[in-house]
N, C-alpha and C positions, 0 to 999 in steps of 0.2 A: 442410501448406504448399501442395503443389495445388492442392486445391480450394480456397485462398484465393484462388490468384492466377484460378482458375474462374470462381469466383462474382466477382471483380470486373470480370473482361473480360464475363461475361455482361451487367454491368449498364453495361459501357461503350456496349454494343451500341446503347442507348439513350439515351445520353448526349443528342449531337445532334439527334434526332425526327425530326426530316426533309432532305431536298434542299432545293433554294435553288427558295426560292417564288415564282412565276412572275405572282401574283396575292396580293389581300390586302386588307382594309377597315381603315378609321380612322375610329372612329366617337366617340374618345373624347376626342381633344385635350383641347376645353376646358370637360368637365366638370370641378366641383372636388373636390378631397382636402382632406380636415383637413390642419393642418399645427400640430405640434409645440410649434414655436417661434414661429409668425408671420411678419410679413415681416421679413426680413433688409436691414440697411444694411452697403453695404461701401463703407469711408473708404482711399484711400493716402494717407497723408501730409497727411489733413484733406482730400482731397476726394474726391466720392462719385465712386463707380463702378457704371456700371450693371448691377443682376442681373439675368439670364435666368433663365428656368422652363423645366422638359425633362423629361419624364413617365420613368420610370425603371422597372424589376421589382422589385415589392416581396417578394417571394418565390420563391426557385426553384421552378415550376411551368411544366410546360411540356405538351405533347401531340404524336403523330403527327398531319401537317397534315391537315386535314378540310376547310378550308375557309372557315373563320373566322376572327376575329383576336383576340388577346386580350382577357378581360373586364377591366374598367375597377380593379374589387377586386384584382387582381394588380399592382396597379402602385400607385407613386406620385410625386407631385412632389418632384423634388431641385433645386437653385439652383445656379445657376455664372455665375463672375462672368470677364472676363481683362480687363488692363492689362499696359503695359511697366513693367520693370523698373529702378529707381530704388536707387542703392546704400545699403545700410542703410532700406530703405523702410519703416514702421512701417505696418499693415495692422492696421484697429478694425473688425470686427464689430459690430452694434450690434441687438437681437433686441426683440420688444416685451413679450418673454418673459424671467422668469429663469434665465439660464444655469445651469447645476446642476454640469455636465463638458462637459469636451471636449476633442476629440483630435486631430492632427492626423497623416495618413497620408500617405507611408510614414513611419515612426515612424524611421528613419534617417535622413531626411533630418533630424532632428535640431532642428525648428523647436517653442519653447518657447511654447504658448499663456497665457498669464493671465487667467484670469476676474475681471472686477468687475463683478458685479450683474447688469446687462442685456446688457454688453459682453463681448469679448473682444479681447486684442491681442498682435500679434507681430513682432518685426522677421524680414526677408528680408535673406541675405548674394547671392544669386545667380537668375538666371530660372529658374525650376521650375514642375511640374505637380503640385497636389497634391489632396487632400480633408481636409477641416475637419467633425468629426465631433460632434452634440451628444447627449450621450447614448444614444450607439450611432452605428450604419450609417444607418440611416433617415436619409430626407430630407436626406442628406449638403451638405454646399455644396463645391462644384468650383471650386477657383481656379487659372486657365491664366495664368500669368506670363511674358508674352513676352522675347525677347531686344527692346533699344530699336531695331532694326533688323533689318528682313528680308534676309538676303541676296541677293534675286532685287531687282531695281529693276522700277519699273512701265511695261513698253513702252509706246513713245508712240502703237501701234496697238493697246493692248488693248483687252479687250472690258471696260467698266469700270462694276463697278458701286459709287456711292457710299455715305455715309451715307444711310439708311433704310430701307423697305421695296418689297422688287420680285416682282413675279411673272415666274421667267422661265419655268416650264416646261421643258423636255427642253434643254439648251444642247449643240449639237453642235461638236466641237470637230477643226479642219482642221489640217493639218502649219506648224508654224511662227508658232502662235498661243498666246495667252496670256487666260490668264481673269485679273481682276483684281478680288477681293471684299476693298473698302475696311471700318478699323475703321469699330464703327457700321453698316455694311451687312447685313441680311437679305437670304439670296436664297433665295425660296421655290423648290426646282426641284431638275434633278439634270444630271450634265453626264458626256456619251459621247462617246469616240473610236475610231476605227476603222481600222487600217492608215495609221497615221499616224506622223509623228514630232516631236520638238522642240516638246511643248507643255508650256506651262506653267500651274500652278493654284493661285494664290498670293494673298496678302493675309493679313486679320486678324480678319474680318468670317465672319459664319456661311453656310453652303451648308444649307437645311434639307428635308430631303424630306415632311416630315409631311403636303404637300397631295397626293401621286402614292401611290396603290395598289399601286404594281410597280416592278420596276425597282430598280438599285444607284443609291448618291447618282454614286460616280463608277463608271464603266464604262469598261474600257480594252483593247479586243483586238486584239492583232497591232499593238500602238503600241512603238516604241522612244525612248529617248530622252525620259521623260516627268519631270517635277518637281510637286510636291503639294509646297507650304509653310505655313506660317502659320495656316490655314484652319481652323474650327470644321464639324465634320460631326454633322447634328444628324439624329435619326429618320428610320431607315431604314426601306426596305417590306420588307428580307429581308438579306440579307448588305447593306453597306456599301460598300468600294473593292475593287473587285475588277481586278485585272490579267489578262486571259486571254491566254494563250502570245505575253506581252510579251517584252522583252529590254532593260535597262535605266531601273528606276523609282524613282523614289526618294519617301518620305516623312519630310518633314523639320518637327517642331514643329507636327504634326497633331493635333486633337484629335477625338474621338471621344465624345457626349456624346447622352441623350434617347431610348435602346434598349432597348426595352419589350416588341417585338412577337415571334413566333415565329420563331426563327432568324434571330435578327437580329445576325449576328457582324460582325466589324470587319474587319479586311483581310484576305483569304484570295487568296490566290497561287494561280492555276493553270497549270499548264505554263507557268510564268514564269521565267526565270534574269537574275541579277544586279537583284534587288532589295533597295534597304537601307530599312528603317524607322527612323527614329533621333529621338531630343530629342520622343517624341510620347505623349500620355497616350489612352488608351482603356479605358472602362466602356462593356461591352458585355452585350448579353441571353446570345448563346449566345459563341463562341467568340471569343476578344479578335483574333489572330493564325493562321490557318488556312495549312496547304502541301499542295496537292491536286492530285492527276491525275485528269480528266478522260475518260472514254473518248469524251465529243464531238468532244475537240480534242485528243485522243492522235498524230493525223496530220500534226498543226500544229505541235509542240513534244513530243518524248516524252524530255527531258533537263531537271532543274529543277536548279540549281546557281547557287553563289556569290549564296547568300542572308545579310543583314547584319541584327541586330537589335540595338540599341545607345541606352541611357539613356534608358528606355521607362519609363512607368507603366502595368501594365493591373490592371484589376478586372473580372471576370463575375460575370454571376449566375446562368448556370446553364453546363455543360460545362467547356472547359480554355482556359488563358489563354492555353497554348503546344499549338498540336498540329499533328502531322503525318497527313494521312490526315481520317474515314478512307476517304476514296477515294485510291487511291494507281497510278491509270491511266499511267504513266509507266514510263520504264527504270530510271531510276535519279534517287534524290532524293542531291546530297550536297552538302559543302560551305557548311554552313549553320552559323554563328555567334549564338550569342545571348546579349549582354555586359550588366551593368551595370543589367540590369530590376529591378522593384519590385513587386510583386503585394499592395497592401493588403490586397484579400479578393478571393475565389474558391470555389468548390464544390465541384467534384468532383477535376479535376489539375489541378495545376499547370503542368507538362510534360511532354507524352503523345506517343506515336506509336499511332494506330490504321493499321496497317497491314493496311488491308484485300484490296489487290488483286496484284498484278502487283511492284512497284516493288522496289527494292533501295535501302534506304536506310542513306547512310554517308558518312563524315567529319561527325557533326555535334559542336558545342560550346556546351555549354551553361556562362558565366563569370560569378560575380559575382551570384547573384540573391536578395534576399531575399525572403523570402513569411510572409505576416503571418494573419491571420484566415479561416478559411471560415466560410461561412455555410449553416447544415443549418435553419433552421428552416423549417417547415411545407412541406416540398418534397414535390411531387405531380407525378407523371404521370397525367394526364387524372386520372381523379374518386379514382387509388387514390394511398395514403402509399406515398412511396419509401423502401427503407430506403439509410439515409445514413452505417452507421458504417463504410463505406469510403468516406467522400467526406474531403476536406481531405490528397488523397495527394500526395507531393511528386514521386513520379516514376511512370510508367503506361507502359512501354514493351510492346507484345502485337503480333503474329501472327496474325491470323484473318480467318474471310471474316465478314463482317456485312451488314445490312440493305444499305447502303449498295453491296457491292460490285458492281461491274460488268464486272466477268470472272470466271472462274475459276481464277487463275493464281494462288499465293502467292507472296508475295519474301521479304526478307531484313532484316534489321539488322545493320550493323555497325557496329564502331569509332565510337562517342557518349561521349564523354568528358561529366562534370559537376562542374565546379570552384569553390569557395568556394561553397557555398549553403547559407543560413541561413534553416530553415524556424521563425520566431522567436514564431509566433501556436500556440494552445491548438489540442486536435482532429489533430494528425498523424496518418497512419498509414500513411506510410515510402513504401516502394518496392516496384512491380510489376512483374518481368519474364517473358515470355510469350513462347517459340516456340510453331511453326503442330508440324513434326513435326520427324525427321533432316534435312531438307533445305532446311526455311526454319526458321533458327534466329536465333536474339539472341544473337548473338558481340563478343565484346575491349569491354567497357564499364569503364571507369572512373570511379571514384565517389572523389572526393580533396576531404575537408573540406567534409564534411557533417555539419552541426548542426543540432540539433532541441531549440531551448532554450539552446543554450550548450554543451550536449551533445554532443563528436562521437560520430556513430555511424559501429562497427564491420563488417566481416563479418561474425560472428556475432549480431551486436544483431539483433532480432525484430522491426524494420522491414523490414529487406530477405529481400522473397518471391521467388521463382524457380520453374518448372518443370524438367524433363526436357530439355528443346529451347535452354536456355538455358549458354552456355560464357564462359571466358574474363574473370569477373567481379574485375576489382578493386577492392577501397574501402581508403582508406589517411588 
């Protein structure tokens, strides 16, 4: 049982490949990929809506940064489409292809597809975020289903952009200002604030970084008070939305879509407290959901706390859709919630704490999450086959120093409760927990109704691994 839980923290070490890349080329946009199926028509209610294209990983394959950016053969084009929400709205897919199957994910949310011939169609009871799947994962089609109203209104001083296409470039954003990215609007660019407060970044329309080499789409340090609504966040040069030692941010009915490139995660929190993410879908390359300390800005904020995750979709394609660490430069991580998610498909964990440095983490909860498919094929670190028959784990909780760390110090885990999880997709393989030694340990977890299939699993069931350093375990 050790050396189980050994060998998969060894290979967690690797999980994420590198730091957040400072630099990066795109050289691939708008070369093309075979496609499947052809082009896709998407009808509500008999009238079209228009698809986007958003270049995707088409296999987990990833590398330590060298310096390069992905080749064009690791990827490929997936379709997503979004409109407002219309009650009992009938949604027809229309392909120039014949449909064969198809699936729609998260498979809970319970939406009935019917194939006829070339088409497909399904009614909607509510605004959701889902994927529409033809014969597997590949070339998925993304459908982001608004609520008929944003609840932020459009200041009559914003910064506004309309239907079309804009090139903004770096948009710098001052205390008491508001971006406003209209449906229908492209905005090729990426937008940063800086000791700032009361900004807002809302609309319906896409924010797309694919033209900038560096740089997060949104960048936010030492901002309080900030709101992210509505917004499509399309290819990124390296992590996504990053908050650094923020204090009050919220993302609300965000979408996260077109991440292809090397570490290219989706919202990662650093020495941030009182952040909620909620009502928001992200397919991401590496980590959907990141909570990190920092040793640049350990000075700045060394308390991350009263973190909020609630009726999310994520899917990656390579590392974990929930993780903590593994930089964990901070005092203490606690207080963190995370209600009501969906994980279609994923790789390696599900729900991880890499606690690599310093940090003491605790009160966290994890409620309500189903998790569906991973995905192991042809996965490669740089030119070697990874082995993958511990990847599709539903829990990764470890203790250790790694690549990544930036001090010397070990912490702690405590008190992490995980409630109602229904790990319901093929390829499980349960639970890992991992203390450093006697004195940074993984203490008081509880584990209450947990399924794997249908199946609850026990204390005794051969999913859940543990070391030495590991106390206080309940599953019930």
């Amino acid at each position: 049982m050790l050396r189980t839980v050994v060998i998969f923290f060894k290979y967690m070490l690797i999980a994420s490949c590198c730091l957040h890349i400072t630099s990066c080329e795109s050289k691939t946009k708008d070369e093309a990929v075979d496609k499947l199926l052809g082009e896709l028509k998407v009808e509500v209610n008999g009238t079209s809506v228009t698809v986007h294209q958003a270049r995707v990983s088409k296999y987990p394959m990833n590398m330590v940064w060298e310096g390069y950016q992905r080749p064009v053969n690791q990827t490929e084009i997936a379709n997503f489409a979004y409109f407002d929400f219309k009650k009992n709205a009938v949604v027809k897919i229309t392909s120039s292809e014949d449909i064969k199957d198809c699936k729609i994910r998260p498979t809970e949310f319970g939406i009935t597809p019917v194939v006829k011939g070339k088409s497909v169609e399904f009614t909607l009871t509510e605004p959701c975020q889902f994927v529409v799947e033809f014969d597997g994962h590949h070339e998925a089609l993304h459908l982001f289903v608004n609520p008929e109203k944003l609840t932020v209104d459009r200041d009559a001083n914003a910064r506004y952009f309309g239907p079309g296409i804009h090139e903004a470039g770096v948009i710098t954003m001052r205390s008491n200002e508001m971006v406003y990215i209209d449906e229908g609007a492209i905005v090729y660019g990426a937008i940063q604030s800086e000791n700032a407060s009361n900004i807002k970044i809302v609309g319906k329309g896409i924010l797309d970084s694919s033209h900038m080499n560096s740089g997060h789409i949104v960048s936010l340090k030492g901002v309080s008070n900030a709101h992210i609504e509505g917004v499509i966040l399309k290819d990124p040069a390296g992590w996504a939305a990053v908050p650094y030692y923020c204090n009050g941010v919220t993302f609300d009915n965000v979408k996260l879509i077109g991440f292809w490139r090397y570490n290219a995660d989706g919202i990662d929190i650093v020495n941030s407290s009182n952040v909620t993410i909620k009502n928001s879908f992200l397919r991401t390359f590496d980590d959907c959901i990141a909570i990190k300390g920092q040793k640049a800005v350990y000075d700045k904020q060394k308390i991350i706390e009263n973190i909020k995750v609630d009726n999310c979709v994520l899917w990656n394609d390579w590392g974990k859709c929930f993780e903590f660490g593994a930089e964990t430069v901070v005092d203490i991580i606690r207080d963190v919630t995370i209600s009501n998610c969906y994980i279609p498909h994923f790789t390696m964990v599900a729900m991880s704490m890499q606690n690599g440095d310093r940090g003491h983490i605790e009160n966290v909860r994890f409620e309500n999450i189903s998790i569906e498919e991973p995905i192991k094929e042809n996965a490669m670190l740089k030119d070697e086959p990874m082995d993958t028959s511990w990847w599709g784990k539903t829990i990764g909780l470890g203790i250790t120093g790694t690549q990544w760390s930036q001090d010397n110090i070990r912490g702690s885990i405590n008190n992490v409760s995980f409630q109602n999880i229904r790990h319901i997709g093929s390829g499980c393989t349960g639970v890992d927990l991992s203390g450093y030694d006697k004195d940074h340990k993984v203490t008081n977890i509880n584990i209450k109704d947990y399924y794997v299939n249908g199946t609850k699993v026990t204390k005794t069931s051969n999913l859940i691994h543990t070391n030495e350093f590991v106390s206080g375990v309940t599953v019930e």
